[in-house]
C-alpha positions as CSV (number, residue, x, y, z in Angstrom):
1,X,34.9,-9.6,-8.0
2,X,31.5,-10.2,-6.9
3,X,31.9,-7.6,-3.6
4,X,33.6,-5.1,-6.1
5,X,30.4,-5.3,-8.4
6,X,28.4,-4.6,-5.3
7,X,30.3,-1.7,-4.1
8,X,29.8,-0.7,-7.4
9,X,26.2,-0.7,-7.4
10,X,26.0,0.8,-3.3
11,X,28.3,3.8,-4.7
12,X,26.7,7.6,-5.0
13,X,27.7,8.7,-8.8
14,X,28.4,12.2,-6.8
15,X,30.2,11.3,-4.2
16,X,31.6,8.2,-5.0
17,X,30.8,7.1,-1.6
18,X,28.8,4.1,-0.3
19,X,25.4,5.7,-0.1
20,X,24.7,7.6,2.9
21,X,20.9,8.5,3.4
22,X,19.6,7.2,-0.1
23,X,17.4,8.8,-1.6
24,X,15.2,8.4,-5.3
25,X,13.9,10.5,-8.0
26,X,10.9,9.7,-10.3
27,X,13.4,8.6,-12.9
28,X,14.4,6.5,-10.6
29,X,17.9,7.2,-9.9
30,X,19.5,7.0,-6.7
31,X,21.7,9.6,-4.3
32,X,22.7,10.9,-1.1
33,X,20.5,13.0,0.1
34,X,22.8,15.8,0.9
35,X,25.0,15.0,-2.1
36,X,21.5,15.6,-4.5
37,X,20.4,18.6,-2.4
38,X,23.7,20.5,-2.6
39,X,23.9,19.8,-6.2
40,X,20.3,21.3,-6.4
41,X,21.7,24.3,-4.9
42,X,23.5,25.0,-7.4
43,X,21.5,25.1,-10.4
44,X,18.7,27.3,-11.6
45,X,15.6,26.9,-9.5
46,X,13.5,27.3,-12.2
47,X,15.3,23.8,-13.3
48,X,16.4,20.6,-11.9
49,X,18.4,18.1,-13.3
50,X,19.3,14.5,-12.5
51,X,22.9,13.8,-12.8
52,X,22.9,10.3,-14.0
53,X,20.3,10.7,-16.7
54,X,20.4,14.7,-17.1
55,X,16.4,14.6,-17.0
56,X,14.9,17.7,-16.0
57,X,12.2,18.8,-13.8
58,X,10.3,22.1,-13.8
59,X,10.4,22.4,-9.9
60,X,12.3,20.5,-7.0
61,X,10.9,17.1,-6.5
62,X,10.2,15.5,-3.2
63,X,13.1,13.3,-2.4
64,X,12.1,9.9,-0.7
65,X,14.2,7.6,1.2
66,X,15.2,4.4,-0.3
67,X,15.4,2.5,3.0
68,X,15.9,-0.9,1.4
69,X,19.0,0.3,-0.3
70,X,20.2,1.6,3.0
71,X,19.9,-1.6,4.8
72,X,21.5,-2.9,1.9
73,X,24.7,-0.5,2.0
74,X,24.6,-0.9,5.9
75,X,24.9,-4.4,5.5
76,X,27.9,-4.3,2.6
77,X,29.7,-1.4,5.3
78,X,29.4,-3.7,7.9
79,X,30.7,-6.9,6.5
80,X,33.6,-4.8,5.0
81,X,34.6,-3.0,8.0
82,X,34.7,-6.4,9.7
83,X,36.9,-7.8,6.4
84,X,39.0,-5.0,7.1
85,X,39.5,-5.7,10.6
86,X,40.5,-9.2,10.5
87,X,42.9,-8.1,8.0
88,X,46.5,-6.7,9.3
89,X,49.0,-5.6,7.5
90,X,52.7,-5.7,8.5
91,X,53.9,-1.9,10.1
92,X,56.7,-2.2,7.8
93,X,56.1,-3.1,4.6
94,X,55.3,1.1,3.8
95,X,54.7,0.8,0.3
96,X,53.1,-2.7,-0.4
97,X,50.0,-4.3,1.5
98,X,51.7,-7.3,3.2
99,X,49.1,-9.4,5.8
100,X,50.9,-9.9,8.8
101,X,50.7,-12.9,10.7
102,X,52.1,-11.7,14.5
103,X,52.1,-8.5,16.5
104,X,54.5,-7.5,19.0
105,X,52.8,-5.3,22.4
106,X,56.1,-3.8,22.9
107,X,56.7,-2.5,19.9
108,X,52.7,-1.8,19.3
109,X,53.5,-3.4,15.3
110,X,52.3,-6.1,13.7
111,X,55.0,-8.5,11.6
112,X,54.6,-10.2,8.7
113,X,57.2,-13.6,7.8
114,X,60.3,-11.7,7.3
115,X,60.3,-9.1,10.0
116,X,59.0,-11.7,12.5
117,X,62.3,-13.6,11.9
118,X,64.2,-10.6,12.3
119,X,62.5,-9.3,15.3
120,X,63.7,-8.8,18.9
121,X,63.3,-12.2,20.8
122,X,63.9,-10.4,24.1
123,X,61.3,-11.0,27.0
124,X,59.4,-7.8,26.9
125,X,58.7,-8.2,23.4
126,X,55.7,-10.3,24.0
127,X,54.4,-11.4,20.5
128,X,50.4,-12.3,20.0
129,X,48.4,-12.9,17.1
130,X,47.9,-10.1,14.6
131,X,45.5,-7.3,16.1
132,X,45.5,-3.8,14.5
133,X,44.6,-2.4,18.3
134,X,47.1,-2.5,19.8
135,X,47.5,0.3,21.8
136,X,44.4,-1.0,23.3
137,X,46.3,-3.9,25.1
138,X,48.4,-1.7,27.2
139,X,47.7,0.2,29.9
140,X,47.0,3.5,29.4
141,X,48.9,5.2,32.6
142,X,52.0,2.9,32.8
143,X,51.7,1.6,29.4
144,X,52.7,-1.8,30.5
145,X,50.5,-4.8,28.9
146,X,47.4,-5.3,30.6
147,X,48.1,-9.2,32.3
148,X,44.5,-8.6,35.1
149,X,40.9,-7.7,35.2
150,X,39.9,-6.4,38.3
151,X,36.3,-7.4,38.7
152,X,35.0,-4.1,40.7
153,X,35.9,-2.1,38.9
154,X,35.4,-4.0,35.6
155,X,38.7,-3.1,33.8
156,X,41.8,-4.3,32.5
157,X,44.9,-3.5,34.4
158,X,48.7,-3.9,34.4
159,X,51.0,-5.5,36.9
160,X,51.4,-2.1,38.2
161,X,48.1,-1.0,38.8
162,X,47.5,-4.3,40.5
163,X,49.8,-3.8,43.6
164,X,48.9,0.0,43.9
165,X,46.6,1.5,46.4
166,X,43.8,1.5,43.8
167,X,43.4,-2.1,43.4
168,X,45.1,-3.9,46.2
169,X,42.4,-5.0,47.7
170,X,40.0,-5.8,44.3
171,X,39.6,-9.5,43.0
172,X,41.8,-9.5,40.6
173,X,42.4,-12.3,38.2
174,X,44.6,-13.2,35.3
175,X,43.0,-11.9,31.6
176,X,42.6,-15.3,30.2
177,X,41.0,-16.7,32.6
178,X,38.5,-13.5,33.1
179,X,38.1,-13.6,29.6
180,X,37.6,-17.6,29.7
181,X,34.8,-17.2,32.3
182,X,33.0,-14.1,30.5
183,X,32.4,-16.5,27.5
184,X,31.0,-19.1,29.7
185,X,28.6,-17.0,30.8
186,X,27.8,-15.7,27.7
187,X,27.7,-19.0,26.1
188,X,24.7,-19.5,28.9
189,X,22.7,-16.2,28.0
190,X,23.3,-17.2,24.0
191,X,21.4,-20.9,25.0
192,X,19.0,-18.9,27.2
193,X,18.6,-16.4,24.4
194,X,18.4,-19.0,21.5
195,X,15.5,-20.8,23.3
196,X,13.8,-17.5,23.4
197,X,14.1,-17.0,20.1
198,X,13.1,-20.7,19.4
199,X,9.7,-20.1,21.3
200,X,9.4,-16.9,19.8
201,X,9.6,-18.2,16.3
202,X,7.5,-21.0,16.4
203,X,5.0,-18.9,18.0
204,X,5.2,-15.9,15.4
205,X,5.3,-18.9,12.8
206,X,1.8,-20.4,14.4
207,X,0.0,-16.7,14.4
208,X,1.5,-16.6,10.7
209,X,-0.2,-19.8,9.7
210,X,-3.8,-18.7,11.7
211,X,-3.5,-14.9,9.7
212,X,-3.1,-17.0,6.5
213,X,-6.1,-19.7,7.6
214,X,-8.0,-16.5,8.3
215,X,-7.4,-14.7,5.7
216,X,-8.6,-17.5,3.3
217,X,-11.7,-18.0,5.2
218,X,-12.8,-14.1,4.7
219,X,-12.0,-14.2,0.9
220,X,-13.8,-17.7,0.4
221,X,-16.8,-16.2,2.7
222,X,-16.3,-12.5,0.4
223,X,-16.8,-14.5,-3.2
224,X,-19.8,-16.7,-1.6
225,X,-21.4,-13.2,-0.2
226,X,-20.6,-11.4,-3.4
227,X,-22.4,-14.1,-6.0
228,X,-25.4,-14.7,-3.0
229,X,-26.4,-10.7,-3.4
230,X,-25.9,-10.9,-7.0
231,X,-28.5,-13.9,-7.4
232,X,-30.5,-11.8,-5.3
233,X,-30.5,-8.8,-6.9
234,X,-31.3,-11.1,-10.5
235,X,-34.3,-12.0,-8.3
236,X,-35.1,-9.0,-7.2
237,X,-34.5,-7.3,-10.8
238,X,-36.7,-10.5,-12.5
239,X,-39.5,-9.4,-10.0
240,X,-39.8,-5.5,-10.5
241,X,-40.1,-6.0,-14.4
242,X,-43.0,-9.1,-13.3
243,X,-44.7,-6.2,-11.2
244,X,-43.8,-3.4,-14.3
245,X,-45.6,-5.8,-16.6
246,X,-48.4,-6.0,-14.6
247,X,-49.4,-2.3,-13.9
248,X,-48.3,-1.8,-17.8
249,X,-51.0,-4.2,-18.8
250,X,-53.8,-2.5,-16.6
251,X,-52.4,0.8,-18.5
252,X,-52.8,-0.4,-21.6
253,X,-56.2,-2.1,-20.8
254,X,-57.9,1.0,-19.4
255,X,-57.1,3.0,-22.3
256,X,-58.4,1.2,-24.7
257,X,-62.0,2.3,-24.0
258,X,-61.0,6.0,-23.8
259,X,-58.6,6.1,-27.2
260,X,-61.3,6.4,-29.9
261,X,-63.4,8.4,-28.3
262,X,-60.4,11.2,-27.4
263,X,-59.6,11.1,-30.8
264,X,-63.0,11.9,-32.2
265,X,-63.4,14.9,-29.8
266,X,-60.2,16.7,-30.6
267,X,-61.7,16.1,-34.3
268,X,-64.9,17.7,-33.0
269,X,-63.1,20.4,-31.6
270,X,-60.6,21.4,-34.4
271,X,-64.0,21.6,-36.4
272,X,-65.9,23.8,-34.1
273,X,-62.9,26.0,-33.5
274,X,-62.5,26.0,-38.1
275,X,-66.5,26.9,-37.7
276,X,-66.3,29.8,-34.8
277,X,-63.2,31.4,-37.1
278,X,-65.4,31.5,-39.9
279,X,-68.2,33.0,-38.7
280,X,-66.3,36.0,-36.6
281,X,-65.0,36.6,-40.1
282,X,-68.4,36.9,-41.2
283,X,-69.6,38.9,-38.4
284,X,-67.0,41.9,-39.0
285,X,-68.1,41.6,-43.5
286,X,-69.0,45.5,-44.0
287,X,-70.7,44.6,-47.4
288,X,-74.0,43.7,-46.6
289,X,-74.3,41.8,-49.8
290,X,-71.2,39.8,-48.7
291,X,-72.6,39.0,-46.1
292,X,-75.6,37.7,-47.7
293,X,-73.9,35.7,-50.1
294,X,-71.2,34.0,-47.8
295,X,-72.7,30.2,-47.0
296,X,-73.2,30.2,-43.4
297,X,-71.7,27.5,-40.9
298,X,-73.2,27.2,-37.7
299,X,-75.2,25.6,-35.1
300,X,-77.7,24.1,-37.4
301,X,-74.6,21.6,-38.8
302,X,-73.4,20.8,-35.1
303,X,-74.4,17.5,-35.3
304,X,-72.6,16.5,-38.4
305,X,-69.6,16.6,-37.2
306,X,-68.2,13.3,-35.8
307,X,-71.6,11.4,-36.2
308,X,-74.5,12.8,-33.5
309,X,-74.3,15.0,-30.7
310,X,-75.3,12.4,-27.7
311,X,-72.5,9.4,-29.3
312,X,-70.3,12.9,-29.5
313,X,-71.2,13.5,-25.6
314,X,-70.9,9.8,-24.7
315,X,-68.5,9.0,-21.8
316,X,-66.3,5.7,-21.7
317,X,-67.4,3.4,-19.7
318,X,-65.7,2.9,-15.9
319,X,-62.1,1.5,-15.8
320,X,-61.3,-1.3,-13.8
321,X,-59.2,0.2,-10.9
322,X,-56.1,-1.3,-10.4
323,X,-55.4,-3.7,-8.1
324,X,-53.2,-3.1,-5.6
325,X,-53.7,-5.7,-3.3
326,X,-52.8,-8.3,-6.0
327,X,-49.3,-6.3,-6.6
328,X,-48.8,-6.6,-3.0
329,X,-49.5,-10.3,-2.8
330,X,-47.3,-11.4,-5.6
331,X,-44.2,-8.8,-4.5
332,X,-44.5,-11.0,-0.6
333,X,-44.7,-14.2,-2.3
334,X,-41.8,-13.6,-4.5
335,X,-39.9,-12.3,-2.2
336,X,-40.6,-15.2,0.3
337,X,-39.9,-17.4,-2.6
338,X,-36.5,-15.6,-2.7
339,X,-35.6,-15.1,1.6
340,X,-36.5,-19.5,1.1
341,X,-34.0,-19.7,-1.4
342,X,-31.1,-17.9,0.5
343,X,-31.5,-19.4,3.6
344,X,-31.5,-23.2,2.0
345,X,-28.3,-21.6,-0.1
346,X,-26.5,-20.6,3.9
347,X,-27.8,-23.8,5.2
348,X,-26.3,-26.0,2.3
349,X,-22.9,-23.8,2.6
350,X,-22.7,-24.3,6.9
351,X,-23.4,-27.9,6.1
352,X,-20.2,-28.1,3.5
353,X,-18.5,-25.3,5.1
């Protein structure tokens, strides 16, 4: 049941095959790739379709390979090819699948119970355990059973081929025991090959081990990194708005002088510009008597206007300049304060580390 629900799950919905070349679209159904591509064909190009979930797509998608589903179905073929072939049935039960349990070289048929009882008993009916390959265990020019390997020329013979001119003069030796010695030997290359693959493994397993330690190490060293040059940007940050607040205050200071008295000239100005207006409108009067009688605004009032003309023509006195040199001195001792700090921070994490 449980191989049958697999099956079920390894089978293309198109060709109700084990998938062959699996491929997967965005919805995230699977098919063979030529089952999906000939089915593609065969629709409207303007519009694609997938057949398990009829969604549609506007143009042809990409198909990518499902490779762990084809390991996956290579696996279940495998293992059911090889349950097949262990798995005999009787050459004459036709219509029911009988497992037979002997098979005769003569005959080239396998036998189940019954037909075993009522089959020949005669010497060239040589009887061996159920194989489905038969025809493989006779010789192929004299069709006689093949009893000998001959070791030069690395085949399986029959008594026939032995004493003939081909093999006369070969080593030749019985098929049991060629076969007997073949898995001695490879019983030596599995241990040889086992060891190898015990060394192997252990040593793959001790790299595995230093990748993890290693990679560890770089994420613990990342996160230390990572909150050291974000103290010191805090550091650096707290010290530009120190410096900021500094050249801000020698701003402020320095215009304090110069405020009050830029406000009273652009009053002195606006005034003078009111007074200028006032007499060009005087100058270009036609009526003489106009003229007369129109109260004059001029020089004579120049000193009323934003007290007396010398506090009106008074500079501010000099600024302080700022100084530069005292910037410079606190940014280097800051920043030593801050280089101090990081290298007793490295110090203290070598120590622990």
């Amino acid at each position: 049941m449980a191989s049958a629900g697999v099956k079920a799950e390894l089978t293309c919905s198109i060709c109700m095959g084990i998938y062959s070349d699996p491929v997967y679209l965005p919805c995230g159904h699977n098919f063979c790739k030529k089952c999906i591509t000939k089915t593609w064909e065969h629709q409207d190009e303007e519009e694609y379709t997938c057949p398990e979930c009829v969604k549609r797509y506007k143009r042809r998608v990409s198909l990518k390979k499902n490779r762990k589903l084809q390991n996956i179905a290579d696996a279940f073929l495998l293992t059911h090819k090889e349950s097949e072939d262990t798995g005999t049935r009787c050459s004459f039960c036709l219509h029911i699948y009988v497992p037979a349990i002997k098979s005769c070289l003569h005959c080239e048929a396998s036998l189940c119970d019954n037909h075993l009882i009522t089959h020949s008993r005669s010497p060239e009916h040589i009887i061996i355990e159920p194989s489905p390959y038969l025809v493989n265990k006779k010789c192929p020019v004299h069709k006689k059973i093949l009893e000998y390997y001959c070791k030069e020329d690395d085949c399986c013979i029959c008594n026939i081929c032995r004493i003939n001119r081909k093999h006369r003069e070969h080593q030749v030796m019985a098929v049991m025991e060629a076969a007997k010695k073949k898995k001695k030997k490879c019983k030596q290359i599995q241990k040889k090959l086992a060891k190898k693959h015990d060394e192997t493994e252990k040593r793959l397993q001790g790299l595995l081990r230093e990748k993890e330690k290693v990679t560890k190490r770089a994420a613990a060293e990342t996160e230390r990194v990572t909150v050291l040059f974000r103290d010191i940007r805090d550091h650096l940050d707290d010290l530009e708005k120190k410096v900021l607040s500094v050249v801000s205050t020698w701003e402020e200071k320095a215009l304090l002088p110069v405020s009050g008295l830029i406000q009273r000239l652009e009053t002195n100005r606006d005034e003078f510009s009111r007074r200028m207006g006032h007499i060009q409108e005087l100058c270009h009067m036609k009526d003489p008597i106009n003229v007369l009688q129109e109260k004059e605004s001029g020089e004579d009032s120049f000193t009323d206007v934003g007290g007396n003309e010398e506090k009106a023509e008074e500079s501010p006195h000099p600024v302080e300049e700022l100084d530069q040199t005292l910037i410079s001195l606190q940014i280097h001792r800051d920043l030593a304060d801050i280089m101090r700090a990081v290298k007793r921070r490295l110090h203290d994490d070598g120590a622990v580390g």
